[in-house]
C-alpha positions in Angstrom: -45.2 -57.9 -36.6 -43.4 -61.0 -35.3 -40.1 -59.9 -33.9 -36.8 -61.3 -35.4 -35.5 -62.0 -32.2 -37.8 -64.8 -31.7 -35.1 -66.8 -33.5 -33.1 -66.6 -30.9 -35.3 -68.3 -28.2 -33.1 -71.7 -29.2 -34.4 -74.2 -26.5 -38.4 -73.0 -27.4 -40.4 -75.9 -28.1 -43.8 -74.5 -28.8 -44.9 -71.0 -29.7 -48.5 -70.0 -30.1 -49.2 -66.6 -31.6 -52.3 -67.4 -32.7 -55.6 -64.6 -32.5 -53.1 -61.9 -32.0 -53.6 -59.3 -34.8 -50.6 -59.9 -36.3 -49.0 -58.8 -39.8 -45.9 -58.7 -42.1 -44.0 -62.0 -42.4 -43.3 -64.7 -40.8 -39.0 -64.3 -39.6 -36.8 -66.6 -41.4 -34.9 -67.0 -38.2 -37.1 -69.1 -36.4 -36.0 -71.5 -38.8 -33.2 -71.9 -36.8 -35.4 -72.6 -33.7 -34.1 -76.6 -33.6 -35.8 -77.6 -30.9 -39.2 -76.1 -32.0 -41.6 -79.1 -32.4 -45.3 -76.9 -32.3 -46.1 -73.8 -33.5 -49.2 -72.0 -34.0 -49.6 -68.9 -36.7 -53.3 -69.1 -37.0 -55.7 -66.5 -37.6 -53.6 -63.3 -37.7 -52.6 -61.3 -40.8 -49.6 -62.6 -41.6 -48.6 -62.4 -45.5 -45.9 -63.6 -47.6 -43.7 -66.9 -48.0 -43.1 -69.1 -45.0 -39.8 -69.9 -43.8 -38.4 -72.3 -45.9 -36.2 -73.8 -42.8 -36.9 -78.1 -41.9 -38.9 -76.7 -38.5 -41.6 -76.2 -40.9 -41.4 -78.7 -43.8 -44.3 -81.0 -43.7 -46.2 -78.9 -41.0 -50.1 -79.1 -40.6 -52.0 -76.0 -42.7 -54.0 -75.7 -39.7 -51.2 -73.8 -38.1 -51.4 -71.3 -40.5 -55.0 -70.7 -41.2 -56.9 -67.5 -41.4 -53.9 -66.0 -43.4 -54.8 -65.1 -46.6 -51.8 -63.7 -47.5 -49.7 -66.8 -46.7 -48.0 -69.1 -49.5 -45.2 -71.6 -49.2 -45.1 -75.7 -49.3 -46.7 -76.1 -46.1 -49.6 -78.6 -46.1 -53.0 -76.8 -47.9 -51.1 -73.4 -48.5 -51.3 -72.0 -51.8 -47.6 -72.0 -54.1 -46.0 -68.7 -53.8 -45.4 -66.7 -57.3 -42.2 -67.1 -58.3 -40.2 -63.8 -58.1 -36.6 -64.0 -58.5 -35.4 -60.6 -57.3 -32.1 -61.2 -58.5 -33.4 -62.2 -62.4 -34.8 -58.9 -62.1 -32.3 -56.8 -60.6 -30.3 -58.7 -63.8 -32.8 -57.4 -65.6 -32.8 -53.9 -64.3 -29.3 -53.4 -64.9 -29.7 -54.8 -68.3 -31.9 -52.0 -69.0 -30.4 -49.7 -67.1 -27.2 -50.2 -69.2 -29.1 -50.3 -72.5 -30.5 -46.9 -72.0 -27.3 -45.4 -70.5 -24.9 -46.5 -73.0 -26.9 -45.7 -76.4 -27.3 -42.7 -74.8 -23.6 -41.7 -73.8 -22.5 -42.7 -77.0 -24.8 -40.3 -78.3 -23.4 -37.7 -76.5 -19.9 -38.4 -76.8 -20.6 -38.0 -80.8 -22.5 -34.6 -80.4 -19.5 -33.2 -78.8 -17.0 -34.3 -81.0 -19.4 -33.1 -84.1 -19.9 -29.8 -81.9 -16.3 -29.7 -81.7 -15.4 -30.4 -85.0 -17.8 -27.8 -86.1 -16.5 -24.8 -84.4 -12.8 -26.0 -85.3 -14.2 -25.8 -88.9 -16.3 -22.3 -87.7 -12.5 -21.1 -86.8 -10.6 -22.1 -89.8 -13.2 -20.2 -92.3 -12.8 -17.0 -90.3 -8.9 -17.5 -90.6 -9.2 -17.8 -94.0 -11.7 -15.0 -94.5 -9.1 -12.5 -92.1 -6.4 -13.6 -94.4 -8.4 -13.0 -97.8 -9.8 -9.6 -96.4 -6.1 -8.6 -95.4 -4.7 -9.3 -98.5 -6.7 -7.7 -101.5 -5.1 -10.0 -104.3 -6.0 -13.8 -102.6 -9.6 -12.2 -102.7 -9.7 -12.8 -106.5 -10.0 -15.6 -108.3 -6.6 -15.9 -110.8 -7.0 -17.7 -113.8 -4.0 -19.4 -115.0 -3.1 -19.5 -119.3 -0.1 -21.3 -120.2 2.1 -17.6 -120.7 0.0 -15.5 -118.3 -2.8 -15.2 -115.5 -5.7 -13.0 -115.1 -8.7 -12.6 -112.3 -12.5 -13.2 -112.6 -12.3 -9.3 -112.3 -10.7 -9.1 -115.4 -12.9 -11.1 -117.4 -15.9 -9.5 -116.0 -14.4 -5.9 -117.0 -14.0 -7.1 -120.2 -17.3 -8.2 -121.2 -19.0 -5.5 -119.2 -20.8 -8.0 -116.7 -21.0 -10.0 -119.4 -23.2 -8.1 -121.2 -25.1 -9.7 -124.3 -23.1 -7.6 -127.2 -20.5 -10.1 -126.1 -22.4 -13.3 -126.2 -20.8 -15.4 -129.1 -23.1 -18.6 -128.7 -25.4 -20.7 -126.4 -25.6 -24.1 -125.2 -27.4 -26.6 -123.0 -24.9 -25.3 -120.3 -24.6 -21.7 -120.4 -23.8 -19.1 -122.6 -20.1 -18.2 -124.2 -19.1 -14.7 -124.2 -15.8 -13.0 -126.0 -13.1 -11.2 -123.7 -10.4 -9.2 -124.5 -8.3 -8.7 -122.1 -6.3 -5.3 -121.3 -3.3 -7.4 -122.2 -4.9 -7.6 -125.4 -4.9 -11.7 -125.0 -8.5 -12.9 -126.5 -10.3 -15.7 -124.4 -14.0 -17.5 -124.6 -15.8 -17.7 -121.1 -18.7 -19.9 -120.5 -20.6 -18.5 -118.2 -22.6 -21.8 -116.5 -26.7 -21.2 -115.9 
């Protein structure tokens, strides 16, 4: 490879490299060579862009032949593809961020439904310790206008709702007659 040092040979006015196996690219510094007037690149394997500096505007190609790999706007060299490196590193982080952030908000609401969840988890075993520590909340009280009964209550009284106290039908469910130990008579409609 040529050396980035040559760049610093200031007062060079002509440097031949030619026939000398060389590769990689050519150094942007020796755009800063001002008193370069000749140069010779020829016939090496030298690839990429040359330096875009004035000590090479309007240069002869023959300076650069037998380098394939050589593009610029040097005289007979071939346009060099346009790669913006920072459009794509724009473009990188675009993407980058289009990926991270769909998929951290993802995550931020999978924890707080994870959370929510066991809070909820929590609260129904509260509620079931309380139930199963106090006998009465575990049944369901019925309120009448003068007095209050349990589901247990109107099960006893129709025997598990057995058919003998079926009064009628409907679309819905059936309607069974209970008389209550308190002697108060009430219709239940079972739902199907």
């Amino acid at each position: 490879a040529i050396p980035q040092n040559f760049g610093k040979l200031s007062r060079l006015e002509t440097l031949n490299v030619s026939h000398n196996h060389l590769s990689g690219r050519i150094p942007e510094s020796l755009s800063s060579m001002v008193s370069l007037t000749s140069f010779d690149f020829s016939y090496n394997e030298l690839t990429g862009p040359i330096p875009t500096g004035s000590v090479f505007k309007n240069k002869s190609a023959r300076a650069f032949d037998g380098n394939s790999g050589l593009c610029g706007e040097g005289g007979g060299l071939s346009q060099c593809p346009t790669t913006d490196s920072s459009k794509s590193s724009k473009d990188n982080k675009k993407v980058l961020i289009g990926v991270i952030v769909p998929v951290c908000g993802l995550l931020v609401i999978a924890t707080i439904f994870s959370v929510l969840l066991c809070f909820r988890k929590t609260k129904l075993l509260d509620e079931e310790a309380k139930i199963a520590n106090n006998g009465e909340s575990s049944k369901s009280v019925i309120w009448e206008r003068e007095s209050k009964f349990t589901l247990g209550d109107i099960v006893q009284a129709t025997d598990d709702f057995n058919e003998m106290y079926c009064i009628g039908r409907g679309g819905f469910g059936s309607v069974y007659k209970a008389v209550l130990s308190t002697g108060q008579v009430v219709a239940v409609k079972k739902l199907n």
